[in-house]
DOVEX-831062 format. One record per residue (C-alpha): residue in one letter; z, y, x. Coordinates in steps of 0.5 Angstrom, whole numbers, plus 500, padded with zeros to 3 digits. Last residue first. Layout:
<nodes>
AZYX...
</nodes>
This chain:
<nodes>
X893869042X896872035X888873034X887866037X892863032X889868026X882865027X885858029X887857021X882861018X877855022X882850019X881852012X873853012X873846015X874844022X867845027X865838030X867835037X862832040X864827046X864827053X862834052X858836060X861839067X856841073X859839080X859845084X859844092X862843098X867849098X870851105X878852105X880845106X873841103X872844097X870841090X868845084X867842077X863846073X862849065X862845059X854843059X854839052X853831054X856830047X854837042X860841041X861846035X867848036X871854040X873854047X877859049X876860055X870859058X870853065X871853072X874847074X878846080X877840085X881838092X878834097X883834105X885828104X878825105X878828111X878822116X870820116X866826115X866827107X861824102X863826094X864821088X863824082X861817077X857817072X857819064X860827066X867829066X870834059X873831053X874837048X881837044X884839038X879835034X876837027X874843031X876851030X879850038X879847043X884845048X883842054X881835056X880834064X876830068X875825062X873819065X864817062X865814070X870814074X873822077X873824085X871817088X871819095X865817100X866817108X861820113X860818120X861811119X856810113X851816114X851814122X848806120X843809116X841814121X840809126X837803121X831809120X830810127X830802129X825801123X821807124X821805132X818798131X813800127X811804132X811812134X814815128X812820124X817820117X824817117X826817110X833815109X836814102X844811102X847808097X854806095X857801091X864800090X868807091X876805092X874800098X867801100X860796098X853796101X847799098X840801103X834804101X829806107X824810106X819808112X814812115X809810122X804816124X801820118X795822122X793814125X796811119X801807116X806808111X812803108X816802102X823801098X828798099X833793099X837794105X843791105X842784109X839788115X834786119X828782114X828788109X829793114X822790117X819793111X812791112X813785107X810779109X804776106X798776109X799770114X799766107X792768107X788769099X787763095X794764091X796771092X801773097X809774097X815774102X820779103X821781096X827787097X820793093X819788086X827788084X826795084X823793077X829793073X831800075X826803073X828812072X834811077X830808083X824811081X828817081X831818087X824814092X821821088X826827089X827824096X819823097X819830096X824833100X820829105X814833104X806832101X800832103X793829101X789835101X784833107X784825106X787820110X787813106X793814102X793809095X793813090X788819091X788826092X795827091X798834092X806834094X810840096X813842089X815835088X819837081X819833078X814834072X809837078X810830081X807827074X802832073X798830081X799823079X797824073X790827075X790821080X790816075X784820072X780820078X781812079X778811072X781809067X788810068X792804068X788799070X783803075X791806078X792798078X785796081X786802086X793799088X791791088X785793094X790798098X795793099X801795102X802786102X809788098X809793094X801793093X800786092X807785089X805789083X798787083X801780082X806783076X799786073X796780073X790778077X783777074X778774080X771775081X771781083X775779090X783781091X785780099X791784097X789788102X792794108X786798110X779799107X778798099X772794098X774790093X777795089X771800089X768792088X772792080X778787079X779786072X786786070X790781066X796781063X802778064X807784066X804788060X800794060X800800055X806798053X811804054X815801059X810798063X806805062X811807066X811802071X805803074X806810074X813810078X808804082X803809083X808815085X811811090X804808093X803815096X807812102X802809104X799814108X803820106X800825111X806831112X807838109X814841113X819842107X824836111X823839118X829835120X835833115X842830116X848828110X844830104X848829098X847826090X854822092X852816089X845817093X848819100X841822103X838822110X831826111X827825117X821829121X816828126X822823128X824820135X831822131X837824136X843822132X847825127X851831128X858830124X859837119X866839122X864847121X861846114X854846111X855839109X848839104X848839097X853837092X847835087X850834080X843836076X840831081X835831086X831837083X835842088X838839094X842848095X845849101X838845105X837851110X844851112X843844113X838845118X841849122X848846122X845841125X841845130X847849133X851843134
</nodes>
């Protein structure tokens, strides 16, 4: 017990996940997750923005394939902003063709679509369909890698350092598993319309092996809720899987959970440690829907504005995880500034909602203007001016 509390008290704070992140369950009755054959492992309540078990989750570790998260996000960035399409056709150059490792089996005499290298890196892992996407995207695969490197900063992944975009072992090439958590969270929440891509079980290129073409996330093929997201593979990272998985609950509806097992011996030992954490985070913890989404968690007063009061909660959903059995126990108070006075902006910050367990806080989740409320006339203001002054 003494270890699990450890490590959860040094994660106290989940920063850059989320601005509603609870953080970990540094509390007395934290269940103690099960033994991990890991280097290192990392498991995150994605609907409630918080860690249920961590290991050595700052520890600098190979990336191996993994690195793939970041030339999807900035594949499908540059999707989104048109400067590639689904449908176009990408030259395949003989750095590409002769890439090691994982492939696609792409050749320079061919011109693959975008969304084919997409399966191909996804799906078959492949290394060739990765560079003729980084090359397609920027340039060259030097400054494809330049915007890998200013996107992890954008995030936040202050322990990441890309040296290529595929991960073939290379002095620098490094990052952790809070990192991948920050990045595998974003690209879910940034592109959901191309997640579709990381659950296809089955994809190969036509003229190139159909034996080639199962997803090397066996996950996909165990368990009917997992959905994602990649696999690594070399001999200095070991085996890796972060592992997406959604399924339903009374009174909460969906709820997500990220496991990242990082190190493992096998194949077959990454997807048995990752499908354990994820089987105790849905059993040793319950989810608790505090507020629905874009519901006002409170509407206080306001003063000097056209309405007289101010909606406050936030767009998404607060759910909190809990250890099974003591969802009785949540309670919330707000901290907020009083008085309030008009002008408010919509999604404005307006103070905290702080949620214990018991006697022991969990969290604070930040509270935003649901709605604006603008500033009353002269006439109004006057009014409010005398009543605060009364007040």
């Amino acid at each position: 017990m003494k270890r699990i509390l450890s490590a959860l008290r040094s994660l106290a704070v989940f920063a850059a996940v989320a601005p509603a992140a609870f953080g970990a369950l540094a509390l007395a009755q934290a269940p103690q997750p099960p033994e991990i054959a890991a280097r290192t492992y990392l498991l995150v309540d994605v609907t409630a923005n918080q860690v249920l078990a961590a290991k050595d989750i700052d520890a600098p570790v190979e990336q191996a394939s993994l690195t793939k998260l970041m030339t999807g996000y900035l594949v499908f960035d540059a999707l989104r902003s048109k400067k590639i399409a689904l449908d176009q056709k990408l030259p395949v150059s003989v750095r590409a063709w002769k890439m090691p490792g994982s492939r696609m089996f792409i050749d320079p005499k061919m011109q693959v679509p975008v969304e084919d290298l997409i399966k191909g890196m996804i799906v078959q892992s492949g290394n060739d369909a990765t560079m003729a996407l980084a090359e397609g995207v920027g340039g060259t695969a030097e400054n494809f890698v330049k915007l890998m490197n200013d996107q992890a900063q954008a995030l936040g992944m202050k322990g990441t350092s890309y040296k290529n975009p595929e991960g073939l072992t290379e002095p620098g090439h490094t990052t952790t598993a809070r990192d991948l958590s920050v990045l595998a969270m974003r690209l879910m929440k940034d592109f959901p319309e191309y997640m579709h891509y990381y659950s296809t079980k089955q994809y190969s290129y036509p003229g190139t092996p159909a034996s080639n073409g199962s997803n090397r996330n066996s996950l996909l093929f165990r368990d009917p809720t997992v959905d994602g997201l990649k696999t690594g593979h070399t001999a200095a990272a070991g085996y890796c899987l972060v592992a997406t998985s959604k399924r339903e609950f009374p009174g909460v509806g969906q709820r997500r959970l990220l496991s990242i097992v990082l190190g493992a011996a096998s194949e077959n030992a990454r997807a048995n440690e990752s499908q354990k954490l994820l089987n105790w985070g849905y059993t040793a913890f319950e989810a608790v829907k505090l507020f629905d989404a874009g519901k006002p968690v409170a509407t206080p007063a306001v003063w000097k504005g056209k309405d007289s009061v101010l909606k406050i909660g936030r767009e998404e959903a607060i759910v909190v995880a809990v250890p099974a059995g003591s969802a009785g126990k949540v309670t919330t108070q707000i901290a907020r500034p009083d008085p309030l006075v008009a002008p408010y902006t919509k999604g404005q910050a307006i103070g905290t909602l702080k949620v214990m367990l018991g006697d022991q806080s969990i969290g604070e989740v930040p509270l935003v203007a649901l709605e604006a409320v603008e500033q009353a006339g002269i006439l109004g203001r006057a009014w409010d001016a005398i009543r605060l002054w009364i007040k």
